[in-house]
C-alpha positions in Angstrom: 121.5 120.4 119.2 120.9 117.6 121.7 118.3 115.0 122.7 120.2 112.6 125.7 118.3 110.2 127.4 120.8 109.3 130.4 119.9 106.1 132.1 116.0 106.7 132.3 113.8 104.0 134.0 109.9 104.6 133.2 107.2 102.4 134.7 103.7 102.7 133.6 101.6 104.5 136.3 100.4 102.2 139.1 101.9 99.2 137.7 105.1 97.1 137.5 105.5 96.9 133.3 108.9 98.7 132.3 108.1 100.5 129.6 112.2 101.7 129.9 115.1 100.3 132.2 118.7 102.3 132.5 117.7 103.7 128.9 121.3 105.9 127.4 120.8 107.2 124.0 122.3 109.9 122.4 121.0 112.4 119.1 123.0 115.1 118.3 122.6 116.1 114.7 119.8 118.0 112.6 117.9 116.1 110.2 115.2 113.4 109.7 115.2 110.5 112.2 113.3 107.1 112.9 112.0 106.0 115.8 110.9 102.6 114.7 109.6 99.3 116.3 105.9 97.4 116.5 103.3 98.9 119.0 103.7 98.7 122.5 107.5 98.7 122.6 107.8 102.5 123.7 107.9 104.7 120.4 105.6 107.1 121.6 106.3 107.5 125.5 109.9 108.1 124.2 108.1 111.0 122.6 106.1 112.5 125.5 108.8 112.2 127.6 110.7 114.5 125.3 107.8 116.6 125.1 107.7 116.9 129.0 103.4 114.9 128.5 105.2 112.6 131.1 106.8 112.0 134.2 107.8 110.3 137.0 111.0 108.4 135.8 114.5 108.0 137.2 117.5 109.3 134.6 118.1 112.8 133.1 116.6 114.1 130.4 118.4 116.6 128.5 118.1 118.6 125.7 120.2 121.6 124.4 119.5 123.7 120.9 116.1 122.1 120.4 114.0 124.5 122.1 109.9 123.1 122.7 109.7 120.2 120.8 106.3 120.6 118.7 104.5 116.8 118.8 102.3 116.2 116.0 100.1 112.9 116.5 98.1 110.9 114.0 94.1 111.4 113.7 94.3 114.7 115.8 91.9 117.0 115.7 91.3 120.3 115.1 87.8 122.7 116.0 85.0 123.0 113.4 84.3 126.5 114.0 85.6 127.9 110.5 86.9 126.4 107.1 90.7 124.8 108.0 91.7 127.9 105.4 91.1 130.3 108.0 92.2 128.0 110.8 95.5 128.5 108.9 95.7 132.1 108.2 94.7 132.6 112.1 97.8 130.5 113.0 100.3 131.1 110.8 103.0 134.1 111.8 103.5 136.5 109.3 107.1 135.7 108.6 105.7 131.9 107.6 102.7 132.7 105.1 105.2 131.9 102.1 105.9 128.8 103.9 102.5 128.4 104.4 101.5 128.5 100.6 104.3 126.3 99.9 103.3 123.4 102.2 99.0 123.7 100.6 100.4 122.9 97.5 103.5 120.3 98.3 100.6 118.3 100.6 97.9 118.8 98.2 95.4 120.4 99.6 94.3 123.7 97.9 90.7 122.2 97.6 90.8 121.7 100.8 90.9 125.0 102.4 87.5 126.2 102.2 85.7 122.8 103.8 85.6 122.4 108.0 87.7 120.1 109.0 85.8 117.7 109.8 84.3 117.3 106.1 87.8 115.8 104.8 89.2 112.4 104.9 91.5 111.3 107.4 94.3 111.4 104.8 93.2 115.3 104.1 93.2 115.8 107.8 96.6 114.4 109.1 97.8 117.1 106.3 96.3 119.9 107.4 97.7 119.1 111.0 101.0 118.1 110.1 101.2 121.9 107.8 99.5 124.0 110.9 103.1 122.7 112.7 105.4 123.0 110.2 104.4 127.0 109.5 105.4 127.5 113.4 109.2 128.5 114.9 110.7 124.9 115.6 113.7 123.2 116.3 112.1 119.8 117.3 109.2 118.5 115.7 108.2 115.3 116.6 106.1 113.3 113.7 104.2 110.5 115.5 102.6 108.3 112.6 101.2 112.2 111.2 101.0 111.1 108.0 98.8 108.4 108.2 96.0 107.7 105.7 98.0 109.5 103.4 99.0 107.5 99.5 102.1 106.6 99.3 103.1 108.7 96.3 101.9 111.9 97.9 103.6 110.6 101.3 106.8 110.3 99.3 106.7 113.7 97.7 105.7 115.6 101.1 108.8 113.9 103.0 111.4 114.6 100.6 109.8 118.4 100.4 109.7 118.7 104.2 113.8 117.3 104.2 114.2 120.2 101.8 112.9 122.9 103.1 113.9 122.2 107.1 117.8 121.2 106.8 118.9 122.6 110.0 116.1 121.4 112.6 115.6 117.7 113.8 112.4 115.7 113.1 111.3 112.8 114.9 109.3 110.5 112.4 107.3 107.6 114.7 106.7 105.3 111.5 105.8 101.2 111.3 106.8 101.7 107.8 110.6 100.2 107.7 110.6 100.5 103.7 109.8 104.5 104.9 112.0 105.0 107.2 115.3 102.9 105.8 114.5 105.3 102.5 114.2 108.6 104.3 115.8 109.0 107.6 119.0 109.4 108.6 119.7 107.8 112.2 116.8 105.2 112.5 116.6 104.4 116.7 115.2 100.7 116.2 112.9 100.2 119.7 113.1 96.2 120.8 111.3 96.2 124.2 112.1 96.8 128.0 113.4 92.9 127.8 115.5 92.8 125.4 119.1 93.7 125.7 120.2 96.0 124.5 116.9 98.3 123.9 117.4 100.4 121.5 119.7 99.9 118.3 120.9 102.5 115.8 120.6 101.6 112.2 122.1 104.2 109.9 119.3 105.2 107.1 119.4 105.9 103.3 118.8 109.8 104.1 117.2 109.6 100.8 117.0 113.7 99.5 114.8 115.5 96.8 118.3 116.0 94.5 119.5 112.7 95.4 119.8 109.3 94.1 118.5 106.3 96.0 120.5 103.1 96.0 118.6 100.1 95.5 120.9 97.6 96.8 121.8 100.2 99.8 118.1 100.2 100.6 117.9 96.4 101.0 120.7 96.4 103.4 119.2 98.8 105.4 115.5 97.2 105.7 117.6 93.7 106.6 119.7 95.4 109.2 116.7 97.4 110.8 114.6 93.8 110.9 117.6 91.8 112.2 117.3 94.8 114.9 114.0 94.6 115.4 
């Protein structure tokens, strides 16, 4: 399992802002990673250049074991034409309907199956998109600010479920939450900006797991070091 990023330059089309200069960066185990840093610094065209949504850089881009990375966006939208219940059963292979009834009741949304989709909050909607991913064949699914709108306490509970029940495939969370993403991700990839030198810095997370215990103290380290990064 690989995601290399080998000396990539990336320009914004028809203009001179570097979004990325000589970027190298390396990912190369399962699990649930951060890529973290305030807007505009390159979080999500690091994503759709993984997802192959862009192009026209200089570099390589390689990946290896991961497959078609699956992108899953905040605020998307899905069509009206039937309750998001049978959106889901239409979707979902059969070797995934277990998984399926699994995720409605870890995300909370049994009541919401037999409403259109656009009838629920934007909380109950980022839900419903993030499940109508996770019940598909994936190696790489990339997680870009998907759970949005969504209470903390629930947030919490669908992470550590997700971390559970996906040990062997890689997520990409896209999160401005550092409190989030020091708790649950392993390899946090700390995004500082096209100017700065270098670009990217890799803060080790808490990897905080359903059956685990969460260190306080560790946890305050780890916000400090991805801030001092930042």
């Amino acid at each position: 399992m690989l995601i290399e990023f080998d000396k990539v330059t990336y320009l914004y089309p028809g203009t001179e802002k570097r979004i990325f200069s000589d970027l190298t960066i390396r990912m190369e185990r399962p699990g649930f990673h951060a890529l973290f840093g305030p807007s505009g610094v390159g979080k999500t065209s690091f994503a759709r250049l993984l997802t192959g949504a862009l192009n026209g850089y200089d570099g390589q881009i390689r990946l290896a074991k991961v497959g078609t990375p699956l992108y899953s966006y905040n605020l998307e939208r899905l069509p009206d034409w039937s309750s998001v219940g049978k959106h889901l059963e239409k979707i979902t292979p059969d070797a995934a309907i277990q998984r399926r009834d699994q995720l409605v009741e870890i995300f909370g949304v049994e009541a919401c199956l037999g409403s259109r989709f656009s009838h629920l909050s934007l909380g109950q909607q980022n839900r419903i998109n993030l499940i109508r991913y996770l019940v598909q064949d994936f190696r790489l699914l990339i997680m870009d600010e998907s759970l949005g709108n969504v209470d903390e306490l629930t947030r919490e509970r669908i992470l550590l479920h997700v971390k559970a029940m996906f040990p062997d495939v890689l997520f990409l969370y896209i999160s401005h939450n550092v409190v989030e993403v020091a708790k649950f991700c392993d390899q946090i990839l700390v995004f500082r900006g096209a100017r700065k030198t270098p670009q990217t810095m890799m803060v080790t997370g808490q990897n905080h797991c359903l059956e685990g215990q969460l260190d306080p103290q560790g946890l305050q380290r780890t916000m400090l070091e991805i801030m001092n990064a930042s």
